[in-house]
C-alpha positions in Angstrom: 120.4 -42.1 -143.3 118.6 -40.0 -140.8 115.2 -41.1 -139.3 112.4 -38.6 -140.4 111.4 -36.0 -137.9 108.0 -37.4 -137.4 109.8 -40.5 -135.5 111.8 -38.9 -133.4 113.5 -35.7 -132.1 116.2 -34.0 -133.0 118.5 -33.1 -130.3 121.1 -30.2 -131.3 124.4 -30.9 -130.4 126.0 -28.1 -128.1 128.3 -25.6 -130.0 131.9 -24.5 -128.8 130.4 -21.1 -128.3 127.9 -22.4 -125.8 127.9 -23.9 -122.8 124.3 -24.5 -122.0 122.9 -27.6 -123.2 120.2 -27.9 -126.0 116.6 -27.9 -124.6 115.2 -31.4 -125.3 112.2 -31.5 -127.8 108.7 -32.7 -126.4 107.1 -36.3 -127.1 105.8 -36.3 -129.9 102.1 -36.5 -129.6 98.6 -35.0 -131.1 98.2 -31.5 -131.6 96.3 -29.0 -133.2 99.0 -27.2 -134.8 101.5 -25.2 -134.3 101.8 -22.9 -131.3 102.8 -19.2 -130.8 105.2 -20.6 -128.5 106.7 -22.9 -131.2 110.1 -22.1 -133.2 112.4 -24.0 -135.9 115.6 -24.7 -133.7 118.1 -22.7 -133.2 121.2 -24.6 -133.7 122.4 -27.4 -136.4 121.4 -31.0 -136.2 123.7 -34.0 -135.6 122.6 -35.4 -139.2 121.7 -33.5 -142.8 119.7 -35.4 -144.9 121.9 -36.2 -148.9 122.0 -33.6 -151.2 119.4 -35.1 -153.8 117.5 -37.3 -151.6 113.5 -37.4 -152.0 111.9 -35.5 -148.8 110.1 -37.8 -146.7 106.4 -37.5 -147.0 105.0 -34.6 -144.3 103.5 -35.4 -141.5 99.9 -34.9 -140.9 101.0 -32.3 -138.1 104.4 -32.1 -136.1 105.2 -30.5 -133.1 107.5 -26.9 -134.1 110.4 -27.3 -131.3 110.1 -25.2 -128.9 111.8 -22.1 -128.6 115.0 -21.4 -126.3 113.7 -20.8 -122.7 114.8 -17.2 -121.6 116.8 -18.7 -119.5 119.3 -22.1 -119.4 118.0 -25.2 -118.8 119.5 -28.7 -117.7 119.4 -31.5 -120.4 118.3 -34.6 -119.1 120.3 -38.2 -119.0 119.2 -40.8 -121.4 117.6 -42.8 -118.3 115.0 -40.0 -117.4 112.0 -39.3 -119.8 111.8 -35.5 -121.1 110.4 -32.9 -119.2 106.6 -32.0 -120.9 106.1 -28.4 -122.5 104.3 -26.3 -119.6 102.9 -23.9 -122.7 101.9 -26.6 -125.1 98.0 -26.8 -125.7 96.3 -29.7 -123.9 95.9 -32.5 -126.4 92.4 -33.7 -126.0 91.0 -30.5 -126.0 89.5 -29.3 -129.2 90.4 -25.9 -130.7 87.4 -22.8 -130.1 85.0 -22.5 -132.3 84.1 -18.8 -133.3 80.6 -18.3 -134.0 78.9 -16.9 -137.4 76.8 -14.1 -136.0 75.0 -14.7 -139.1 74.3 -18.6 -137.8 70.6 -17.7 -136.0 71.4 -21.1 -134.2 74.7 -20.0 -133.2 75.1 -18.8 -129.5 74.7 -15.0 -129.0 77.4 -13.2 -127.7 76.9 -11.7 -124.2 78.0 -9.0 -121.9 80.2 -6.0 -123.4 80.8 -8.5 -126.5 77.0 -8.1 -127.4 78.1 -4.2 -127.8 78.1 -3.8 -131.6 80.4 -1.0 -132.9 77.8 1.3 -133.8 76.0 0.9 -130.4 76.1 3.7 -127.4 78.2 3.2 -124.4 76.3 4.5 -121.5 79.1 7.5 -121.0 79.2 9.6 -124.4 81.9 11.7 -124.6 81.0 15.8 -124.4 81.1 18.6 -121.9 82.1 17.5 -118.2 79.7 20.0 -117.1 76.3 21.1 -118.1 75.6 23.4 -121.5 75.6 27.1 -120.3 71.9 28.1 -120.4 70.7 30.3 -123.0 67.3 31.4 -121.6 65.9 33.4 -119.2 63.5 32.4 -116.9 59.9 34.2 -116.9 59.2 34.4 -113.4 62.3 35.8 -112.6 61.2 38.5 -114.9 57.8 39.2 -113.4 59.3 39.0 -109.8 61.3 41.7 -110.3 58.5 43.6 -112.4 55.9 43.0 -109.9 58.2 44.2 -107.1 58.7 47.7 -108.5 55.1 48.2 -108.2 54.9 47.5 -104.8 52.7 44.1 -106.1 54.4 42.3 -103.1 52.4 39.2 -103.2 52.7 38.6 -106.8 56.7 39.4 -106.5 57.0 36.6 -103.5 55.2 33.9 -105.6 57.1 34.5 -108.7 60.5 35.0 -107.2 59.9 31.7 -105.1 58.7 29.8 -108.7 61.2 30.9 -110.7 63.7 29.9 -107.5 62.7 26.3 -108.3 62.7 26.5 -111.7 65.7 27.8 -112.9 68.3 25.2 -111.5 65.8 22.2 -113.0 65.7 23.9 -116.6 68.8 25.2 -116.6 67.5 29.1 -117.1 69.0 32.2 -116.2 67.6 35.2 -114.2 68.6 34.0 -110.5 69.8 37.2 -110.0 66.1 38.7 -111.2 64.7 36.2 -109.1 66.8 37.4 -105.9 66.1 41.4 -106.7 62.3 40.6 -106.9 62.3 38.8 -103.6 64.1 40.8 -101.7 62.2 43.8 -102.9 58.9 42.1 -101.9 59.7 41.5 -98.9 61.0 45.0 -98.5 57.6 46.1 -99.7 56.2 43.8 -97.2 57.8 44.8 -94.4 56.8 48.6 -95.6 52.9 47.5 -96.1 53.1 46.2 -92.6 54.8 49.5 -90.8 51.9 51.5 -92.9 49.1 48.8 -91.8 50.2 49.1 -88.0 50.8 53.1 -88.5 47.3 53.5 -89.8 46.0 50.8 -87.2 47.3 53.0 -84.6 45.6 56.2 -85.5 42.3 54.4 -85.7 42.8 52.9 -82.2 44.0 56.5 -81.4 40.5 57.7 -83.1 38.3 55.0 -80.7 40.1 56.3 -77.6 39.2 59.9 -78.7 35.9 58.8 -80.0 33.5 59.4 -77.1 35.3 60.3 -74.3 36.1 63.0 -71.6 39.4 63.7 -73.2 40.3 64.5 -76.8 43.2 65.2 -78.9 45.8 68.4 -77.7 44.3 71.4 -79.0 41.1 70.0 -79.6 37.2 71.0 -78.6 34.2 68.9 -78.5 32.1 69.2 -81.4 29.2 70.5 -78.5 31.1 72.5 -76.7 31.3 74.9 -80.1 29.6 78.4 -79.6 28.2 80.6 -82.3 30.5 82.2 -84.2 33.4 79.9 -83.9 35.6 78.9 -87.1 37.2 75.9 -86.6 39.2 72.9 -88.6 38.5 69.1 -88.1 41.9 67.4 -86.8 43.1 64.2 -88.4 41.2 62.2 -86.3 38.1 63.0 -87.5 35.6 61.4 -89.5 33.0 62.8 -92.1 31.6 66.1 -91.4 27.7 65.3 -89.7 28.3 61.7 -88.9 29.2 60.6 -85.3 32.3 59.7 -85.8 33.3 63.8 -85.2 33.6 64.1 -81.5 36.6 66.6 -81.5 37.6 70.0 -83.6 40.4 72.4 -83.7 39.4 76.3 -83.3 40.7 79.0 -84.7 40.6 82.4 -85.3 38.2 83.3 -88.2 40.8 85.6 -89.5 42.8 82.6 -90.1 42.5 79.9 -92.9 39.5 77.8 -91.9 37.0 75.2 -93.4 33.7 75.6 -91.3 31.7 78.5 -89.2 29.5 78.0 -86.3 25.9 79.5 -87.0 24.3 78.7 -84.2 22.4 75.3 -82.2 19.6 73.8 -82.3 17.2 71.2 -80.0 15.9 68.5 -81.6 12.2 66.9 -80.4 12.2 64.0 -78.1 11.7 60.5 -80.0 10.5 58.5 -77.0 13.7 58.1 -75.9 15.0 56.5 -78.8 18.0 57.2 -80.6 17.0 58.8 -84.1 17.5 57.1 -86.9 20.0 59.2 -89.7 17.5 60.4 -91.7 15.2 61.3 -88.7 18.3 63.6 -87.6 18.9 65.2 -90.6 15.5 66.0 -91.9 15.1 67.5 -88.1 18.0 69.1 -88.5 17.8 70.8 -91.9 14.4 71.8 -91.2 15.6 73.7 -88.2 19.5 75.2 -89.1 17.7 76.4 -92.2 16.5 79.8 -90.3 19.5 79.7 -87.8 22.1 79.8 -90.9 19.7 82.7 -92.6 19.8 84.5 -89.7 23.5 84.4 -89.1 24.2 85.3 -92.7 21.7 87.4 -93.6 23.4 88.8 -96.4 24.1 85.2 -98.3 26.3 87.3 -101.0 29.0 87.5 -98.4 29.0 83.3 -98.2 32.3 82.6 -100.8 31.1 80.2 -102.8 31.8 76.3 -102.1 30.5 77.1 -98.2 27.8 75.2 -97.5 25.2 74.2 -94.8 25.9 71.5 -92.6 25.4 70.1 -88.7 26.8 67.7 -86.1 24.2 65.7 -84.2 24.9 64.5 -80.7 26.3 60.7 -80.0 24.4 57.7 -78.9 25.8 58.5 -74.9 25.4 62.4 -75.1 21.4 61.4 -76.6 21.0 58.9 -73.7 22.1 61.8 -71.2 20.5 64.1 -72.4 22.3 65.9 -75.2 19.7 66.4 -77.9 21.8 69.5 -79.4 22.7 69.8 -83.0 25.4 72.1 -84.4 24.7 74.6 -87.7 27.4 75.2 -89.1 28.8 76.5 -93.0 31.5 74.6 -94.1 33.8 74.2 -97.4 35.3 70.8 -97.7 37.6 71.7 -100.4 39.3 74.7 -99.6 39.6 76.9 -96.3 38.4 80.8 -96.1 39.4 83.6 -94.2 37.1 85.9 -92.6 33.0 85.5 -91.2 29.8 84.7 -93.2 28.5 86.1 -90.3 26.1 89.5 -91.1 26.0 91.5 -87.7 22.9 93.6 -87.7 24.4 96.0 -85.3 26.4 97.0 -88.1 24.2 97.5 -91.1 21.8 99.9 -91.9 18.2 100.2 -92.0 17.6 100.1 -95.6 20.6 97.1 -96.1 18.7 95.6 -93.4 14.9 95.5 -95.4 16.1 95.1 -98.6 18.3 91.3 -97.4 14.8 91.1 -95.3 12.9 90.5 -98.6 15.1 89.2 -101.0 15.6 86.1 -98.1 12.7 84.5 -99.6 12.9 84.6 -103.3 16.7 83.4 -102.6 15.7 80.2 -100.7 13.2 79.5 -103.1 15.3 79.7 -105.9 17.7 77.5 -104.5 15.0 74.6 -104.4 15.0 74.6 -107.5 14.6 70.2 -108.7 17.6 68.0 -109.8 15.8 66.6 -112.2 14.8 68.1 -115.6 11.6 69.7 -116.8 9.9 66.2 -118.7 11.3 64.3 -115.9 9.5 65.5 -113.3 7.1 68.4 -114.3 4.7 67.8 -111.2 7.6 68.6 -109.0 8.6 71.9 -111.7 4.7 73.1 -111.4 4.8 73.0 -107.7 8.3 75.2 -107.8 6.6 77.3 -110.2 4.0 78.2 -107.5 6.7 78.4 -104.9 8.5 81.8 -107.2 5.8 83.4 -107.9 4.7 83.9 -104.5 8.4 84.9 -103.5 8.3 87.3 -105.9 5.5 88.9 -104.9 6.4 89.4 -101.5 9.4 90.5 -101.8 8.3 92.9 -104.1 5.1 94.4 -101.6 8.0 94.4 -98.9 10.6 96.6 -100.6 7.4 98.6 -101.8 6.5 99.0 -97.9 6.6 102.7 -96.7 9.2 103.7 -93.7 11.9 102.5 -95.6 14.5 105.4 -96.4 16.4 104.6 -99.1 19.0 106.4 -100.7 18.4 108.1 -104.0 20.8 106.1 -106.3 18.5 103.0 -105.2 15.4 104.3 -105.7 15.1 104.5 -109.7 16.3 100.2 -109.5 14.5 99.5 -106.9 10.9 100.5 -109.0 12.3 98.9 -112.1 13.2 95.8 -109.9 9.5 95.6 -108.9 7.8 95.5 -112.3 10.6 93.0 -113.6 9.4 91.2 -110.2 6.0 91.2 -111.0 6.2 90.4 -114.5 8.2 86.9 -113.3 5.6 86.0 -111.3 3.5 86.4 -114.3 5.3 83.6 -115.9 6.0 81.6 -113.2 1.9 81.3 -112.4 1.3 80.6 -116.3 4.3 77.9 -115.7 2.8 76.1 -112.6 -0.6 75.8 -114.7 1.1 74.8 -117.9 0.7 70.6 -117.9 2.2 69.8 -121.4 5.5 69.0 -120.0 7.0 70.8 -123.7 5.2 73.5 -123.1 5.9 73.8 -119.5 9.5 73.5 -120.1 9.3 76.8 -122.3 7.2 78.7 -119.7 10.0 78.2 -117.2 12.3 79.3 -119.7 10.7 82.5 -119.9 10.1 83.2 -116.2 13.9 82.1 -115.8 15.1 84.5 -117.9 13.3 87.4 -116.2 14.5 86.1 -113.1 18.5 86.6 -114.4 17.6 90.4 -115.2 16.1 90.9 -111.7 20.1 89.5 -110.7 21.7 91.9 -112.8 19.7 94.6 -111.5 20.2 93.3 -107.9 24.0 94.1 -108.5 23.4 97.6 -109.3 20.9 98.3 -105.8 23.8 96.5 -104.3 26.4 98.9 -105.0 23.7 101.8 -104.3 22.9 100.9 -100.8 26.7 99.3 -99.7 26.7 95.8 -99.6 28.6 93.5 -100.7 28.4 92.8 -104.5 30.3 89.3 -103.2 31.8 86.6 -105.6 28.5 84.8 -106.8 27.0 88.1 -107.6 26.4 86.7 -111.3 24.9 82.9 -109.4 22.8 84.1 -107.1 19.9 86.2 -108.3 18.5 87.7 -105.6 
């Protein structure tokens, strides 16, 4: 009868086949249970239990023999004691417990254990590289916008914004961003050429300014004479202010903008430099009669030329200079030809009929700005001013000594009674102080004062001058 396995070890008798010997089995001692190391053995026993016999009662654990090592292995004599299992689990060592994560007194998992499965990692799985951006960045688009219309500074500020934004939001319009830059700076560069340009000629104009030596081709403005036409070069400033110092000449037969009429001398002011207004009242007061004299015959003046002067510097005035130029001149648009009226040239009867119609045409040019019930004072004293200008000129074309041809004389009688008859009205005007009423009483005399023009076109034509181009706005 074989001992049960619980007392001792079965050691497997070598087979024919083999000639390693059997592994011995381990002393028998406490254990856990069985191991992943453990196997049933591999060979037969030395003794089988009867056919029939009761199975002895199991063991409250046993040892599983050990599996065959990989490789053979040396059975020990009966006089040394069996080699212990290097894999079997230590025997006073209890097995691991695994926690209940529903136990709340049960230790928590740490580290990547406390990852539960539906938890994030850190790295999330995706694109290796940034979305490709879907829209485009504002500034970019105003750069470039702003740079077309030469807006340089706006272009800089939004090209260099959108610059820095783009690469942070992920944006396009780098290449807007770029266009509007460089285009800024390009405008930039193109302000500062114009800047230095323009720079230039004004530093050109204060060398010219007051000094010995103008521009090439040039002539001071007091070295002018009567009866030169002349242009004002580049370099010039406003017509009558002192910054003119230099003028181009040329022939009057030649496109020009202005006409010399003559000079005047202004008074002595202590000394002093005159103020602006103090020059030009001064100065229209006096190139007033110089520019009637020079174009007596004020039809021949194409319309847009008007009266102006050049008054000497604060160094010509300190030496001496108290000069000021008269001169006609059209800012707009250049003439050919003179305003000038040579009396050599013009007949006696041209010459007393532009005599007397000099007065009622200066005093109809005075005529006020403003309208009637605005400023009737100013209206009656005008009033007074046309009837007395018609009156002369009428007892000066009525003069004897005057031999005027016969086509003339039949208009020039009729001019005198329409004459008279609008100073009528213009005395009943200047005594009229209902400024309604006055209004209408200027109406009337005005209105005989257009058929005197009408008629003056027709004695005109009879005596040989000029009908000229503001024959229906001047009424002389």
């Amino acid at each position: 009868m074989s001992k049960p396995e619980s007392d001792a070890a079965v050691v497997p008798a070598p087979t024919p086949e083999s000639d390693a010997a059997a592994v011995p089995a381990p002393t028998p001692g406490p254990a856990t249970g069985p191991t992943p190391e453990s196997g049933p053995a591999t060979g037969p026993t030395s003794e089988q239990a009867p056919v029939g016999a009761p199975e002895p009662a199991a063991a409250p654990w046993t040892a599983p023999a050990p599996a065959a090592p990989p490789f053979p292995s040396v059975a020990p004599t009966s006089a040394e004691a069996p080699a212990a299992d290097p894999w079997a689990a230590p025997a006073d060592v209890p097995p691991p417990r695994v926690p209940d994560p529903a136990d709340p007194a049960a230790p928590q998992p740490t580290g990547w254990a406390a990852v539960t499965p539906a938890s994030q990692s850190g790295f999330q799985p995706g694109f290796p590289y940034p979305a490709a951006p879907t829209r485009t960045n504002g500034f970019a688009i105003a750069a470039l916008v702003t740079s077309l219309f030469c807006l340089w500074p706006l272009a800089l500020v939004f090209a260099v914004v959108a610059l820095v934004q783009i690469p942070r939001r992920n944006e396009k319009g780098r290449g807007l961003a770029v266009s509007g830059l460089v285009v800024g700076v390009l405008s930039l560069i193109v302000s500062l050429i114009a800047f230095i340009g323009l720079a230039a000629l004004g530093f050109d104009e204060e060398r010219y300014a007051d000094s010995r030596h103008g521009p090439k081709g040039s002539v001071a403005v007091n070295d002018l004479r009567v009866g030169d036409c002349f242009d004002q070069p580049p370099l010039s400033g406003d017509p009558g202010s002192t910054s003119v110092y230099w003028v181009r000449v040329v022939p009057c037969t030649a496109p020009h903008h202005a006409e010399v009429a003559g000079t005047v001398v202004l008074p002595g002011q202590d000394g002093q430099y005159p103020s602006r207004k103090e020059f030009g009242d001064g100065a229209e007061k006096l190139c007033g009669p110089v520019r009637d004299e020079y174009a007596l015959d004020s039809w021949l003046v194409p319309e847009g030329m008007e009266g102006y002067y050049y008054y000497p510097s604060v160094r010509g005035w300190t030496t001496g200079d108290h000069r000021v130029t008269c001169t006609f001149q059209d800012e707009q648009r250049p003439h050919t030809g003179s305003v000038r009226t040579d009396r050599t040239k013009i007949t006696q009867a041209q010459r007393t009929y532009l005599d007397a119609v000099l007065a009622y045409n200066k005093a109809l040019l005075a005529e006020p700005d403003l309208d009637v019930d605005v400023a009737p004072a100013k209206y009656r004293e005008w009033a007074k001013t046309m009837a007395a200008a018609c009156r002369k000129e009428v007892a000066e074309l009525s003069a004897n000594g005057t031999d005027w041809p016969e086509a003339a004389r039949p208009k020039l009688i009729e001019l005198g009674a329409l004459k008279l008859d609008a100073a009528n009205a213009w005395d009943t005007a200047a005594k009229t102080m209902d400024p309604d009423a006055l209004e209408r009483e200027v109406g009337k005399a005005d209105a005989l004062s257009v058929k005197s023009g009408r008629l003056a076109v027709d004695i005109r034509r009879a005596l040989g001058l000029s009908t000229g181009e503001q024959a229906s706005d001047i009424r002389a």
